[in-house]
C-alpha positions in Angstrom: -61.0 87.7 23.7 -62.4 84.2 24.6 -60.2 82.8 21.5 -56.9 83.8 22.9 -57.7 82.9 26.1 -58.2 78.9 24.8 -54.9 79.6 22.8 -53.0 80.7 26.0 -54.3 78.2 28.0 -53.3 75.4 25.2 -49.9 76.5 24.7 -48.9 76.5 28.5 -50.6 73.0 28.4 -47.7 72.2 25.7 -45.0 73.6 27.5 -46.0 71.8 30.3 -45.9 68.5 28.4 -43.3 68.9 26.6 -41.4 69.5 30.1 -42.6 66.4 31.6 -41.5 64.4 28.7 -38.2 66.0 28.9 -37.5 65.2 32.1 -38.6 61.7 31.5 -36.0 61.0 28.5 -33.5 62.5 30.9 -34.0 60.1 33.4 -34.0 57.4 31.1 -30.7 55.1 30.7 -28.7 54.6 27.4 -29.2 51.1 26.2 -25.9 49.2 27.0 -23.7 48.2 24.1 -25.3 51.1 21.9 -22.5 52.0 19.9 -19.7 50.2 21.3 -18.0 47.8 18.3 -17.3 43.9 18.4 -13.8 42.9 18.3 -12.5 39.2 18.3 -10.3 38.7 21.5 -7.6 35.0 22.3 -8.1 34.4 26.1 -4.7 32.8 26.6 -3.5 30.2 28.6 0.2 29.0 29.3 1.6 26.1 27.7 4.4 23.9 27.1 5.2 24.6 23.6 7.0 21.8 21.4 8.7 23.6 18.6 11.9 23.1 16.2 15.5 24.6 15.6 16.6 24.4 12.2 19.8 25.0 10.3 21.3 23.9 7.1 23.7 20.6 7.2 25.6 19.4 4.2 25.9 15.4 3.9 28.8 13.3 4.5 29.3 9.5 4.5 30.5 8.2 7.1 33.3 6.3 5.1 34.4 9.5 2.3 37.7 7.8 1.3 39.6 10.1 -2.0 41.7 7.4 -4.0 45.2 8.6 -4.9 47.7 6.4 -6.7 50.9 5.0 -4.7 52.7 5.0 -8.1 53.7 6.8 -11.0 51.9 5.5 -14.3 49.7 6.1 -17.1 46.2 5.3 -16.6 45.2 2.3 -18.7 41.7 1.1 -17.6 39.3 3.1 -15.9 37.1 0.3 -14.8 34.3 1.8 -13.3 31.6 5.0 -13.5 30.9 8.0 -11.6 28.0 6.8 -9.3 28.6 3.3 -9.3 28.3 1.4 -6.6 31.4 -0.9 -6.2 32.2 -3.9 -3.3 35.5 -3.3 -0.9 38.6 -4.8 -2.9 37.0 -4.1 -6.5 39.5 -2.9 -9.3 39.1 0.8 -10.2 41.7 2.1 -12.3 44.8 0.1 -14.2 48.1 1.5 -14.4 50.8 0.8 -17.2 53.9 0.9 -15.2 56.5 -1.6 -17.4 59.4 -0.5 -15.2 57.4 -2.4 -11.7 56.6 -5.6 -14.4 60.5 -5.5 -15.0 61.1 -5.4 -11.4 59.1 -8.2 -10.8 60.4 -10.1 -13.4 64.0 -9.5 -12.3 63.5 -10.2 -8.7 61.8 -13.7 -9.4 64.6 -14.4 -11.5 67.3 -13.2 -8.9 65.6 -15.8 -6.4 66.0 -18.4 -8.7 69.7 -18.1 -8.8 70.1 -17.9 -4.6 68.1 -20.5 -4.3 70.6 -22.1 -6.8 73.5 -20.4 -4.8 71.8 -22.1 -1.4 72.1 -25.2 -2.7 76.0 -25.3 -4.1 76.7 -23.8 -0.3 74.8 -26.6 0.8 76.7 -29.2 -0.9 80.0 -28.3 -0.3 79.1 -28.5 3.6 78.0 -31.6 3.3 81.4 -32.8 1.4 83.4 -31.2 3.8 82.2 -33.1 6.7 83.5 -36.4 5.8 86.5 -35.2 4.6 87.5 -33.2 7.6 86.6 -36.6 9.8 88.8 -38.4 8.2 91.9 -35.2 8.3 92.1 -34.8 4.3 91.0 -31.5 4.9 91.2 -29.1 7.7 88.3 -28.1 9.6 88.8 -24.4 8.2 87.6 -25.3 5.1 84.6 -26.5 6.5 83.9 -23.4 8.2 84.7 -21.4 5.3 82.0 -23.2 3.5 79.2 -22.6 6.3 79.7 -19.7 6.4 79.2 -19.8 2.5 76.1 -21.1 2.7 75.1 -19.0 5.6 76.0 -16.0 3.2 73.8 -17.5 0.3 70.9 -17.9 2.7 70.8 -14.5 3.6 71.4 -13.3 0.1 68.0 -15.7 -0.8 66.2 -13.9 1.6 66.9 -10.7 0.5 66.1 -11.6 -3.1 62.9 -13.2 -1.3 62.4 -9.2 0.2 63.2 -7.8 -3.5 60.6 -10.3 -5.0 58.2 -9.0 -2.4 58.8 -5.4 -2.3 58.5 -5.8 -6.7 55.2 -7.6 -6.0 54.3 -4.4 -3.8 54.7 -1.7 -6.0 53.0 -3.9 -9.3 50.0 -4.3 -7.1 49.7 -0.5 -7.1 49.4 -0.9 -10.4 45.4 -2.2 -9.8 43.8 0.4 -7.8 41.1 -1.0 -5.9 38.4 0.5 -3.3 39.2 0.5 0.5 35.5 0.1 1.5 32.1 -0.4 -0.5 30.2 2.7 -1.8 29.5 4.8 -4.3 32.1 6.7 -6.9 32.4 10.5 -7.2 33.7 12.3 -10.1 36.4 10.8 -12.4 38.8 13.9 -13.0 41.0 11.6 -14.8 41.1 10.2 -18.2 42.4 7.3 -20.1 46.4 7.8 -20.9 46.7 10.6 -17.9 50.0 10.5 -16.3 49.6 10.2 -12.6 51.3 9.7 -9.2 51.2 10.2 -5.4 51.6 13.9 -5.7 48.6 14.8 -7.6 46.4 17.4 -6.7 42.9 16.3 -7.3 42.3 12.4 -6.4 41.7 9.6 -9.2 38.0 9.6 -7.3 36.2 9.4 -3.8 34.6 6.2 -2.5 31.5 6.9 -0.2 30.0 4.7 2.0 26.9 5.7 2.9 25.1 2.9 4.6 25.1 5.8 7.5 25.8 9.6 6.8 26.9 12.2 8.6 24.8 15.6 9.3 27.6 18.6 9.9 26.2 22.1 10.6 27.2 25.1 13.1 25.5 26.9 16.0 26.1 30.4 17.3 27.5 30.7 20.7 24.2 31.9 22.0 22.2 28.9 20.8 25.1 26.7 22.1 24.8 28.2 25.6 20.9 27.6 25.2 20.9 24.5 24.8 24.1 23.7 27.1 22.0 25.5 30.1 19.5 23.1 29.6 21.8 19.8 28.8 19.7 19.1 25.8 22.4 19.1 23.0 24.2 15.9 24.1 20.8 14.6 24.8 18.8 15.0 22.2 17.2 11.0 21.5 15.9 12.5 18.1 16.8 15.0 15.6 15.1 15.1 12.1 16.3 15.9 8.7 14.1 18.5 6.6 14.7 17.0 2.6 15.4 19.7 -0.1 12.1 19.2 -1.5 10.6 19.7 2.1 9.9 16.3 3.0 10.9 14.5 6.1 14.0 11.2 5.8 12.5 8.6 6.9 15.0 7.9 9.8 15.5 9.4 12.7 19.4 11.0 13.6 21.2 11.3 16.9 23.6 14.1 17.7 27.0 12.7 18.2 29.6 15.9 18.6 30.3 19.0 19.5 33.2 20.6 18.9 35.9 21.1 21.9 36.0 25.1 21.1 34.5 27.6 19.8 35.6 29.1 15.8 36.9 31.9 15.7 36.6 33.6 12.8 32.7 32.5 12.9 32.3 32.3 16.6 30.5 29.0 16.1 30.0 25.4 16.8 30.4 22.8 14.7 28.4 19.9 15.4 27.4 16.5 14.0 24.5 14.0 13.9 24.5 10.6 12.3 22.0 9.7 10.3 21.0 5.5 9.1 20.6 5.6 5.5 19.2 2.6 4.2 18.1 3.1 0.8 21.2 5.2 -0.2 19.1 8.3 -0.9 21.5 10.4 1.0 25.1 11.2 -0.9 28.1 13.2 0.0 27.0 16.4 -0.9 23.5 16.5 -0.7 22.4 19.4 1.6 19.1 19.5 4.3 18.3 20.9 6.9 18.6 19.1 10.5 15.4 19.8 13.1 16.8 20.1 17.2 13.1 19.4 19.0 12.9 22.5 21.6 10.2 22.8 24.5 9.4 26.0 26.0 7.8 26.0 29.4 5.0 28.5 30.3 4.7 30.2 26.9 2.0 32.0 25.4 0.5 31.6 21.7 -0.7 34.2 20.0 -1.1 35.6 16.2 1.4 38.2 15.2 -1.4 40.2 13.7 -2.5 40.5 16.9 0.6 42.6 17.8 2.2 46.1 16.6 5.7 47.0 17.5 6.9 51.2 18.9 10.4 51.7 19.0 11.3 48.3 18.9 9.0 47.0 21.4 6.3 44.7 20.7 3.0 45.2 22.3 -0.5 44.0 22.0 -3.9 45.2 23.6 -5.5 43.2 26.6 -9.4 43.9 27.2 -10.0 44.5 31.0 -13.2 44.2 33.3 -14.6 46.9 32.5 -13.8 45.4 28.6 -11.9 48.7 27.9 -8.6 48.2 26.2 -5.0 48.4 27.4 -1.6 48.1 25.8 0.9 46.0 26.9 4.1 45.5 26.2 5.3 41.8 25.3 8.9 39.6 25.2 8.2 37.2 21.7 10.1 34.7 20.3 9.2 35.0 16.5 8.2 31.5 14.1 9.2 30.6 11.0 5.7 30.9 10.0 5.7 34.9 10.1 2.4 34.3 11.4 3.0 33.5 15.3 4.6 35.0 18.3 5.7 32.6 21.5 5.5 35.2 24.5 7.5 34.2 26.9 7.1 37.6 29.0 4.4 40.4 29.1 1.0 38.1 29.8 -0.8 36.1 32.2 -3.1 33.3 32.3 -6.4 34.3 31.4 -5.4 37.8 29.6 -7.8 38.4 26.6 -5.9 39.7 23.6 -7.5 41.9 20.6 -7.0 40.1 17.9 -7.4 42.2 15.0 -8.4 45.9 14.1 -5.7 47.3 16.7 -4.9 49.9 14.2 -7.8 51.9 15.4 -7.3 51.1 18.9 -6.1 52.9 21.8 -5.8 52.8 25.6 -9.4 53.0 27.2 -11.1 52.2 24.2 -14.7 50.1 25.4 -14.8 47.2 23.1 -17.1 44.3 22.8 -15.1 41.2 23.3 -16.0 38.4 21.2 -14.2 35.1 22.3 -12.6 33.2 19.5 -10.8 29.8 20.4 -7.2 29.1 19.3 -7.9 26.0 17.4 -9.8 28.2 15.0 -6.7 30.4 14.5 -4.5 29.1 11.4 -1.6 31.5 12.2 -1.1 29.0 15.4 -1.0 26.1 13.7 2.2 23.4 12.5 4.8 26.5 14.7 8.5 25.8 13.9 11.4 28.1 14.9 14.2 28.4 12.2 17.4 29.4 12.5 19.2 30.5 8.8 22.1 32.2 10.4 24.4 31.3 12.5 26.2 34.3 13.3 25.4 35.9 16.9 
């Protein structure tokens, strides 16, 4: 009886314990952060962002001058190559046209016999003076024979005009360039009949000491830039190589077209570029760079963002470092990597920057503060354009 007694009295002594402790492990507070996972959050601030619009240009010379003959003849000399650079007044081609050397010949000839006529008309007036002084003769003759010689003046000048006109047309027979520059292709072989009416030109002289830049803008990006009165102003534009280099010179914009195309509802625009070393030719393609600044913009990764119905939204940590989405306005980069919010954030927002797939609204994060110069998607943005259609 005494045993179970002790037993009792032990047991209740456990309960009571165990009670005590109980209540003291309910009292006691969770440890903070228990449980709760890091996440890597962008506090932003606005910017003036410095970025580039891009569109594809083809390359002119700013002298592109197609040679066509002024004659009809066969070709006898082609006297230079395709590619060759060649001094204003060089010979290109050679023509055989015998009919304009006949001309010639017979026009110099016909000269030589007014000038022969001139001076028989000449003569006679001077023997017709005396004569009619003295009354041998009457003073009709002697105006008969001014006016002879009158009439064999004019007839030397128009064998003068015929001589010229012949020298004319058996220049045409040397073709020569208009301006210094390069040849183009040389359609044209030796012994090829040609003349004026040709289709296809002998060649194309280029000069390309400057070059043109053509390209076309959509209506929208034209009324960008026109809100803004950049496009006329733009000091420097730059010109993206094909094997993504930048020229070395620096391009001005110089037109805009009056109106507006409308089968492509575009633009068309051109910058002049210097081109010292000739390494631009008609032809060539690159793509032109219009420097673009957007005021009060945000930065952020496009990783950090996830899109509904069209929308693009990203989550923001609040004070009580629980999550919240919020929807965005982005202008997208070249990169793929980068979003330019130009709506949707404030200064000092803290965006998630990764694992948003398993986020959602009222989610308790801990925020771990990365800086934007560690973030590669942000870095080297450029905006390009590739399409100009609205």
């Amino acid at each position: 009886m005494k045993t179970k007694a002790i037993n009792l009295q032990t047991l209740c002594y456990g309960l009571i314990i165990g009670l005590l402790l109980a209540s003291c492990n309910g009292n006691k507070k969770p440890e903070i952060g228990h449980g709760i996972a890091d996440y890597k959050v962008l506090t932003v601030s606005p910017k003036n962002i410095g970025l580039f619009r891009e569109f594809p240009v083809t390359i002119e010379g700013t002298e592109n001058i197609e040679i066509y003959p002024k004659i009809e003849g066969f070709i006898e000399k082609v006297l230079v190559d395709e590619g060759e650079y060649v001094q204003k007044g060089q010979v290109l081609f050679s023509l055989n046209a015998p009919e304009y050397e006949q001309e010639l010949l017979s026009t110099k000839a016909a000269i030589s016999s007014a000038k022969a006529d001139v001076s028989s008309a000449q003569l006679d007036v001077e023997k017709a003076k005396p004569l009619v002084e003295r009354e041998i003769i009457s003073k009709f003759e002697l105006t008969s024979a001014e006016n002879s010689l009158t009439a064999a003046n004019a007839a030397l000048e128009q064998a003068q005009a015929n001589y010229s006109n012949a020298q004319t047309n058996f220049g045409y027979t040397k073709i020569t360039a208009p301006v210094s520059g390069y040849i183009g292709s040389l359609p044209y072989k030796l012994g090829s009949l040609v003349n004026s009416s040709i289709t296809e030109p002998l060649t194309t002289v280029s000069n390309i000491k400057k070059v043109y830049a053509y390209f076309s803008i959509n209506e929208k990006t034209y009324l960008e830039f026109a809100k803004v009165g950049m496009l006329n102003n733009i000091d420097e534009v730059t010109l993206l190589l094909p094997d993504y280099t930048l020229f070395d010179q620096k391009g001005k914009i110089q037109t805009v077209s009056g109106q507006v195309d409308e089968e492509t509802g575009s633009f068309n625009v051109r910058a002049i570029f210097d081109n010292p070393d000739n390494l631009l030719r008609t032809g060539n393609s690159a793509t032109i760079q219009l420097p673009r600044t957007i005021d009060g913009a945000f930065l952020i990764p496009q990783s950090a963002t996830y899109e509904i119905q069209g929308g693009v939204y990203v989550y923001l940590v609040n004070d009580q470092s629980q999550v919240q989405s919020t929807k965005i306005t982005v202008t997208a980069t070249n990169s793929g990597q980068a979003y330019i919010v130009t709506d949707g954030l404030k200064d000092g927002d803290q965006v998630v920057l990764e694992g948003i797939s398993g986020l959602t609204s009222g989610k308790e994060i801990k925020p771990v503060q990365v800086k934007e110069s560690d973030i590669s998607a942000l870095q080297q943005i450029t905006e390009k354009v590739t399409s100009t259609n609205p």
